[in-house]
One Martini backbone bead per residue (centre of mass of N, CA, C, O) as a GRO file, in nm:
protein
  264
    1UNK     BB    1   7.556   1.320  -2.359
    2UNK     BB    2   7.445   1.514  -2.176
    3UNK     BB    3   7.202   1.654  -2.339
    4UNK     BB    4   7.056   1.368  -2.391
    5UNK     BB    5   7.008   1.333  -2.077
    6UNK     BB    6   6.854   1.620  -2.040
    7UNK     BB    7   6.640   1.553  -2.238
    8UNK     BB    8   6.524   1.269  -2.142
    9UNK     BB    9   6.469   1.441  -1.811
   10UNK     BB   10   6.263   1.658  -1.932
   11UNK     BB   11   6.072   1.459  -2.067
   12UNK     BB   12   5.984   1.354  -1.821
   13UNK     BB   13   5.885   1.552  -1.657
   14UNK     BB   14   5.643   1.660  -1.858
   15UNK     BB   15   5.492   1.376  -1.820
   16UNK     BB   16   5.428   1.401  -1.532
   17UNK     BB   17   5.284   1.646  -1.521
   18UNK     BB   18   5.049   1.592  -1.735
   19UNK     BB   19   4.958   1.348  -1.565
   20UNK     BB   20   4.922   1.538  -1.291
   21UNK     BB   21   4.715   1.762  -1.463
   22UNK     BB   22   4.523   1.538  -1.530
   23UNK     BB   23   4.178   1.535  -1.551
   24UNK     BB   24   3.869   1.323  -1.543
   25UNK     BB   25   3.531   1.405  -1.580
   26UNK     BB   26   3.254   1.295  -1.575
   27UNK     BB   27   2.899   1.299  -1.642
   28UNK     BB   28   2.832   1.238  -1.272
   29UNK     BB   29   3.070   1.480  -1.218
   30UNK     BB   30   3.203   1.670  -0.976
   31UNK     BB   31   3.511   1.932  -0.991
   32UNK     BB   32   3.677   1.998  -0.771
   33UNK     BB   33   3.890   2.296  -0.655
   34UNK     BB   34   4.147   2.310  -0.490
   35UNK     BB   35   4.365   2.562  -0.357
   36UNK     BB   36   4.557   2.596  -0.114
   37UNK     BB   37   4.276   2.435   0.053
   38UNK     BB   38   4.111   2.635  -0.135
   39UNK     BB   39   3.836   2.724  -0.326
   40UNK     BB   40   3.810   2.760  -0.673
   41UNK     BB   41   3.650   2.539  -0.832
   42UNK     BB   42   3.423   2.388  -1.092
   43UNK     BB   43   3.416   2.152  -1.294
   44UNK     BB   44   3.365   1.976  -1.585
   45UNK     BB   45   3.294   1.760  -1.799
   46UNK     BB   46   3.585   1.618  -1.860
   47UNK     BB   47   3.901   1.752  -2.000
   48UNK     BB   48   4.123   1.851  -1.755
   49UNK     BB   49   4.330   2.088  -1.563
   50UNK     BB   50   4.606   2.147  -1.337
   51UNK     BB   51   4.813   2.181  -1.071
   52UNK     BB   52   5.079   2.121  -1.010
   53UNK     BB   53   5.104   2.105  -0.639
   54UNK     BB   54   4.821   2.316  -0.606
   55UNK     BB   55   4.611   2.138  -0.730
   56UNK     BB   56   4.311   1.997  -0.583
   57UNK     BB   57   4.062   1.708  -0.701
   58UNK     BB   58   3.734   1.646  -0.650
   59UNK     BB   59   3.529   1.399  -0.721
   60UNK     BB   60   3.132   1.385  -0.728
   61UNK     BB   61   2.878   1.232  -0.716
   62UNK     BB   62   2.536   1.293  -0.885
   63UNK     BB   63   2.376   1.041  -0.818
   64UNK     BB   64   2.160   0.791  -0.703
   65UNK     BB   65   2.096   0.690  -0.409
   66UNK     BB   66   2.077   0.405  -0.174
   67UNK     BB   67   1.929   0.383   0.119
   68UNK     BB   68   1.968   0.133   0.420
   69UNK     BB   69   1.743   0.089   0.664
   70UNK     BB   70   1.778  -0.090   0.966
   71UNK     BB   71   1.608  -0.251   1.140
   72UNK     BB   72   1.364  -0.053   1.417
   73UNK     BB   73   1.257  -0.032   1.730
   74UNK     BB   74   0.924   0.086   1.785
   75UNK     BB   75   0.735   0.293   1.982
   76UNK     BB   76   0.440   0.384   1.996
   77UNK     BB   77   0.161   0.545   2.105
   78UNK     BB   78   0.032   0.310   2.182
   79UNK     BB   79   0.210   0.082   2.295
   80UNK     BB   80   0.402  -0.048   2.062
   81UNK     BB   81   0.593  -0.288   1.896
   82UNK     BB   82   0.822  -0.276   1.664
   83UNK     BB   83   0.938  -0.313   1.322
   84UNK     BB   84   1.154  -0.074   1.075
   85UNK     BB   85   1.197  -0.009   0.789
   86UNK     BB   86   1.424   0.176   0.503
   87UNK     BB   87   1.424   0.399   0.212
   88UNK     BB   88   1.697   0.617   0.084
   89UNK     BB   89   1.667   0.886  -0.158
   90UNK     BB   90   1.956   1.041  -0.335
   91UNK     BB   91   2.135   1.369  -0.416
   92UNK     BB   92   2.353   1.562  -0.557
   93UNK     BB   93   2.343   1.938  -0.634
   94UNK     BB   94   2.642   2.032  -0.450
   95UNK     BB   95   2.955   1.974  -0.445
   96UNK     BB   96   3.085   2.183  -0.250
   97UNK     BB   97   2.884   2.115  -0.012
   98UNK     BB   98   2.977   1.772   0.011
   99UNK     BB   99   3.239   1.880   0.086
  100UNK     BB  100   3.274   2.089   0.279
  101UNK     BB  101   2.998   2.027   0.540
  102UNK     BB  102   3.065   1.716   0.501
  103UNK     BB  103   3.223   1.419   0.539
  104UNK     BB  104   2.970   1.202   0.522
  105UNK     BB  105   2.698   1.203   0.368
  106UNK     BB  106   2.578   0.947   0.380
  107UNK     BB  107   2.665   0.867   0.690
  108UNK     BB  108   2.458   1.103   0.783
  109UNK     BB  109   2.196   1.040   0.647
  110UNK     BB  110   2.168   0.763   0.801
  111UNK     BB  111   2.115   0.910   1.098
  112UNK     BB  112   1.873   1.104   0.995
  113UNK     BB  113   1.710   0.884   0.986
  114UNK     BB  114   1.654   0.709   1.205
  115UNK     BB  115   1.555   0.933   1.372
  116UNK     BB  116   1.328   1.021   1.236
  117UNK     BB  117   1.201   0.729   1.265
  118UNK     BB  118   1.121   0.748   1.567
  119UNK     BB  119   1.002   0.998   1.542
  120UNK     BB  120   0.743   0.964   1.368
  121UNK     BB  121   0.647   0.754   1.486
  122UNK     BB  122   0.667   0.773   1.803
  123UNK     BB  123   0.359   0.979   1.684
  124UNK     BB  124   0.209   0.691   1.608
  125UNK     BB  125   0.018   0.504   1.546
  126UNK     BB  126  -0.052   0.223   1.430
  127UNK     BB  127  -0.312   0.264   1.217
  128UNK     BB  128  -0.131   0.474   1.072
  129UNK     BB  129   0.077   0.337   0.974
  130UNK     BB  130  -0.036   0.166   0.823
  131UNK     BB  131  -0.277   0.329   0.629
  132UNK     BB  132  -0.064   0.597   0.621
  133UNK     BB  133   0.207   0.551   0.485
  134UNK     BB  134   0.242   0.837   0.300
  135UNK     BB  135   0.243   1.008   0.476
  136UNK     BB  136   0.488   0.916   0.629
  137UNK     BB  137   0.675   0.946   0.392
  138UNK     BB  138   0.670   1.250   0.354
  139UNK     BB  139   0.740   1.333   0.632
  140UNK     BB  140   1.013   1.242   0.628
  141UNK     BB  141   1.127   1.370   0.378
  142UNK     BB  142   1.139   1.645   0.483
  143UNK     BB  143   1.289   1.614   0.728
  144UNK     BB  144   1.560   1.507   0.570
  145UNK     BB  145   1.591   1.751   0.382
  146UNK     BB  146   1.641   1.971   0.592
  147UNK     BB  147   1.902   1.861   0.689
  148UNK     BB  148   2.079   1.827   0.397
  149UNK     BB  149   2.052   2.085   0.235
  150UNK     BB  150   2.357   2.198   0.356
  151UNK     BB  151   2.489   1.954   0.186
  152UNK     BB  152   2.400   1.913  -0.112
  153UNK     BB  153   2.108   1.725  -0.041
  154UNK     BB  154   1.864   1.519  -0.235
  155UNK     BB  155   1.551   1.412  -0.121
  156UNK     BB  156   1.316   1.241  -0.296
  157UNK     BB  157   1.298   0.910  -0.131
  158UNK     BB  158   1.055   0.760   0.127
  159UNK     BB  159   1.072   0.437   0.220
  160UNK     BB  160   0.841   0.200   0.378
  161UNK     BB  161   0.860  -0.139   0.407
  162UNK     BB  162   0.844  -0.258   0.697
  163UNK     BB  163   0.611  -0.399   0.920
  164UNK     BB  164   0.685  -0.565   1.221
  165UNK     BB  165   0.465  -0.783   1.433
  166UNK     BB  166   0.375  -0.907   1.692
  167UNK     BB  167   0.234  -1.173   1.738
  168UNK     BB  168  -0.032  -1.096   1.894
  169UNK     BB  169  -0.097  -0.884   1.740
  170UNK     BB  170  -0.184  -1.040   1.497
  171UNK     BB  171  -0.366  -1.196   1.598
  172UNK     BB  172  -0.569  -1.016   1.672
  173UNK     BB  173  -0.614  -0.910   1.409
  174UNK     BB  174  -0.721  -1.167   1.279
  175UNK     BB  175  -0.995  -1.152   1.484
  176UNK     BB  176  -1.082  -0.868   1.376
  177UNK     BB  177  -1.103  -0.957   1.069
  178UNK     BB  178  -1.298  -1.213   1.091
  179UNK     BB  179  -1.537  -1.050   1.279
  180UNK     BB  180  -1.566  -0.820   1.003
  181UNK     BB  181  -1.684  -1.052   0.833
  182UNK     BB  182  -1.916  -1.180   0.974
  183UNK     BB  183  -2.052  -0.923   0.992
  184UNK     BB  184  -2.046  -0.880   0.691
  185UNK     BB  185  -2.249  -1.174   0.640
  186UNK     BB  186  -2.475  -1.085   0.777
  187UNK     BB  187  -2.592  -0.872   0.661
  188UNK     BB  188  -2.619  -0.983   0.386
  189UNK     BB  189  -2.802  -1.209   0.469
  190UNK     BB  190  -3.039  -0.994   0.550
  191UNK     BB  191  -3.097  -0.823   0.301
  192UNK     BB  192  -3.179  -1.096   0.155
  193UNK     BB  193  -3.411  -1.152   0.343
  194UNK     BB  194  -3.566  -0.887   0.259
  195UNK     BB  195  -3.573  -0.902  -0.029
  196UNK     BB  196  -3.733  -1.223   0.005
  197UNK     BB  197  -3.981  -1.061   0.156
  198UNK     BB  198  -4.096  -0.896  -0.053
  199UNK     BB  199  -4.110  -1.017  -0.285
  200UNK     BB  200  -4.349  -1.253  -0.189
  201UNK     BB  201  -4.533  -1.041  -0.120
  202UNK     BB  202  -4.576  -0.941  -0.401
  203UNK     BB  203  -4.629  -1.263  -0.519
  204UNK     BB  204  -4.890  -1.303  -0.300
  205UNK     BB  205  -5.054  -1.046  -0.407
  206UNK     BB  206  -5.110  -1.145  -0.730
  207UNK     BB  207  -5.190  -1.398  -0.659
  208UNK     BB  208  -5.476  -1.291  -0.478
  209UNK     BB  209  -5.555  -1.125  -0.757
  210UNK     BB  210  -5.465  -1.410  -0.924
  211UNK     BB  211  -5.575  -1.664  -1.009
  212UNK     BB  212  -5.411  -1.788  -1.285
  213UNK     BB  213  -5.127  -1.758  -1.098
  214UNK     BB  214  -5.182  -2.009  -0.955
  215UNK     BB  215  -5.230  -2.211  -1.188
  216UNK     BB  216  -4.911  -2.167  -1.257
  217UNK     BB  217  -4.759  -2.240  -1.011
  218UNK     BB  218  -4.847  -2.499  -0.979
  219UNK     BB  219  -4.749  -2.643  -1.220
  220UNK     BB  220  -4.499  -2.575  -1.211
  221UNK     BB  221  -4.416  -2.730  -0.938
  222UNK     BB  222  -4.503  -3.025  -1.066
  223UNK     BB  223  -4.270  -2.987  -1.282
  224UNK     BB  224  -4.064  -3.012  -1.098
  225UNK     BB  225  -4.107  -3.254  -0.883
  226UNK     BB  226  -4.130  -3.459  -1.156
  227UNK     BB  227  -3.785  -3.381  -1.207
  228UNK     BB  228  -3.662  -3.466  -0.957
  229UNK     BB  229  -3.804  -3.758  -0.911
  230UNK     BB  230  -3.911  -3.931  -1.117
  231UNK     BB  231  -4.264  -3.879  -1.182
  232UNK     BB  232  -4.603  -3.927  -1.192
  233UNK     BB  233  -4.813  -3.656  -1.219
  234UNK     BB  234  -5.181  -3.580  -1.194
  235UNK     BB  235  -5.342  -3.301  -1.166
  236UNK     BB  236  -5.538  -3.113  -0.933
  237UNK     BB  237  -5.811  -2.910  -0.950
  238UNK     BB  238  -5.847  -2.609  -0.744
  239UNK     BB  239  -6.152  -2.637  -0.802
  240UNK     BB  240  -6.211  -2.864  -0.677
  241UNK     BB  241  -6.085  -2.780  -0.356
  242UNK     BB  242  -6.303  -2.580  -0.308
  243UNK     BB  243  -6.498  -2.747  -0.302
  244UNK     BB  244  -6.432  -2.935  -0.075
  245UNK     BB  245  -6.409  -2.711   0.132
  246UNK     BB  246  -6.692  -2.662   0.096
  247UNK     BB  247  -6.815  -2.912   0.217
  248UNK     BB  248  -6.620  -2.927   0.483
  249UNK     BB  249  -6.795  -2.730   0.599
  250UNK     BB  250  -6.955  -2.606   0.880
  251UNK     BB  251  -7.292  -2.497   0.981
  252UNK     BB  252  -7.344  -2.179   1.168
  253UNK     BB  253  -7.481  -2.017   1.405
  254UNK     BB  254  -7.524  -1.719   1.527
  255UNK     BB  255  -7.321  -1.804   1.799
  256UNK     BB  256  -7.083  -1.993   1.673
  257UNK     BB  257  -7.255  -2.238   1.649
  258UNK     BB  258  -7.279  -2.589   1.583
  259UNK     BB  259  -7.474  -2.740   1.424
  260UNK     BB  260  -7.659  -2.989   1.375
  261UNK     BB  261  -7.794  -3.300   1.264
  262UNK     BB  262  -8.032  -3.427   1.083
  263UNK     BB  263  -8.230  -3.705   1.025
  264UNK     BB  264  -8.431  -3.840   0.767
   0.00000   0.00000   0.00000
């Protein structure tokens, strides 16, 4: 009896051991092995065996993180206002050093993008902000990823979400952007206004060098008058209106007066 209680009692101890000993790593972790304290080594994903009582695994996420950095007011160098988010995207590439270097790389990396973001906007003007959006992302990321650097953490993308701008300053940007459409509407209201003065003037040109354009200009003419109005217009020949005009000239002497009339 006694024997085969000391057989189910080391059964039972190897089962826990074991248990104890058997550790699964995933394929997006990396799995470190401290020994009594000190660094052993780093496994592969997959089943893995340690010391029980001797050996402690960590395993370590090696997937993209997003972190969200929370709406922060920020004094630009021009002395604006403003209100801006952001997203860093980050990655572990070294899981002993993610391990060893830093308590908590998330909550450490969230803390070093806050400064970053206030210390480069903080250098530049607002029309930078808005305008060159990339160049302050790239320049973020280099920023944060310099500091992440030593502890096996690999930022990979900065992104500025939103940039929340005082109402008074948004009124004014938008006086200026209103302004800056009715200068381009006149501008280009000139423009056409100079195109249709130069045709003009090569169609009076042409009209003046040919008589027959000047005849079917007229006709033209008459034929749109006629169908806006709905009416019956008669043509009067324009050789008419010379003979007439020309009848109706006063003839003057050398002096450039007019002649009297002398009655027959």
């Amino acid at each position: 009896m006694a024997n085969v209680f000391i057989g189910i009692l080391a059964g039972l101890v190897i089962v826990v051991l074991l248990v104890l000993a058997t550790r699964v790593v995933r394929q997006y972790e990396g799995g470190v092995v401290l020994r009594f304290g000190r660094l052993h080594e780093v496994r592969e994903p997959g089943l893995n065996f340690i010391v029980p009582l001797v050996d402690r695994m960590y395993r370590v996420d090696t997937r993209t993180v997003a972190l969200t950095v929370e709406p922060q007011e920020i004094i630009t160098r021009d002395n604006v206002t403003i209100k801006v988010d952001a997203v860093v995207y980050l990655a572990v590439i070294d899981p002993v050093r993610s391990l060893l270097q830093v308590v908590d790389y998330v909550k450490a990396t969230t803390q070093i993008a806050l400064t970053t973001l206030r210390s480069v906007l903080g250098q530049s003007d607002l029309d930078e902000v808005l305008a060159h959006r990339e160049k302050i992302n790239r320049q973020l990321r280099e920023i944060i990823d310099q500091h992440t650097e030593p502890w096996g953490v690999k930022v990979s993308v900065v992104e500025v979400k939103d940039v929340i701008l005082p109402e008074g300053m948004q009124r004014s940007m938008a006086k200026q952007a209103e302004a800056e459409r009715e200068k381009r509407a006149k501008v280009i209201l000139a423009d056409g206004e100079l195109l249709a003065a130069e045709a003009l003037g090569k169609a009076a040109h042409i009209i003046r060098s040919e008589p027959p354009a000047l005849q079917l200009r007229y006709l033209q003419t008459l034929s749109e008058i006629a169908g806006e109005r709905n009416s019956t217009i008669i043509p009067f020949p324009l050789e008419v209106l010379d003979g007439l005009r020309g009848l109706g000239s006063v003839p003057r002497n050398g002096a450039g007066e007019a002649e009297p009339l002398h009655a027959r």
